[in-house]
N, C-alpha and C positions, 0 to 999 in steps of 0.2 A: 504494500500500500504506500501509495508517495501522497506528499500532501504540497498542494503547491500553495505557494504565498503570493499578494496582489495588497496592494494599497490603495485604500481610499481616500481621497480627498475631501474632509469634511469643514465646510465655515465656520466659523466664529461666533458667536451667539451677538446679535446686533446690541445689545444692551451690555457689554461687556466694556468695563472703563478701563480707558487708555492708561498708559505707568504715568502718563504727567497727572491724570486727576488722580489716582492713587498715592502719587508722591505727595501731590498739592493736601491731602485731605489726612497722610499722615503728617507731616507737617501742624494740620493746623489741631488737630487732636495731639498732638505732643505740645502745644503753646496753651490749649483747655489741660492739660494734664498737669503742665507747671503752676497756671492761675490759682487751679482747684487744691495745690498744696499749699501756697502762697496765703490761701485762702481759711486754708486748715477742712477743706470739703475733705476728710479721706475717701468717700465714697464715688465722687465724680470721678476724682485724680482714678481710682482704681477702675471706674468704667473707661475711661480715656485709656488708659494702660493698654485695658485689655483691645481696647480698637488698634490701636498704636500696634502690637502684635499681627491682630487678624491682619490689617494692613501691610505690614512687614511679610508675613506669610506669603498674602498675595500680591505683592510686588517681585519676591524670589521666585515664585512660580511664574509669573507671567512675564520678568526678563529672559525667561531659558527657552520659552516657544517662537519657535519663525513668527514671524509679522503676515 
């Protein structure tokens, strides 16, 4: 039994944000992360955080796919 292989070419989901608004939006959730300490919110700073991540996650993943 042979098995042969073939590639598909599948698009991009049209709703998918470009690394500049993903840069721009951690960026601006790491500037609400600083305020919310500054501020003594633990609670915000820690919501920010945790975006600041998911962002970061999906910025690394979305630099290593072809355009």
């Amino acid at each position: 039994m042979t098995l042969d292989r073939f590639t598909v070419s599948l698009p991009y989901r049209t709703d998918r944000p470009t690394l500049a608004q993903l840069e721009a939006e951690c960026q601006q959730r790491l500037s609400e992360e600083q305020t919310a300490l500054a501020d003594g919110q633990l609670s915000a700073a820690r919501d920010s955080r945790a975006l600041v991540e998911r962002l970061t996650r999906a910025i690394s993943k979305w630099s290593s796919v072809p355009p």
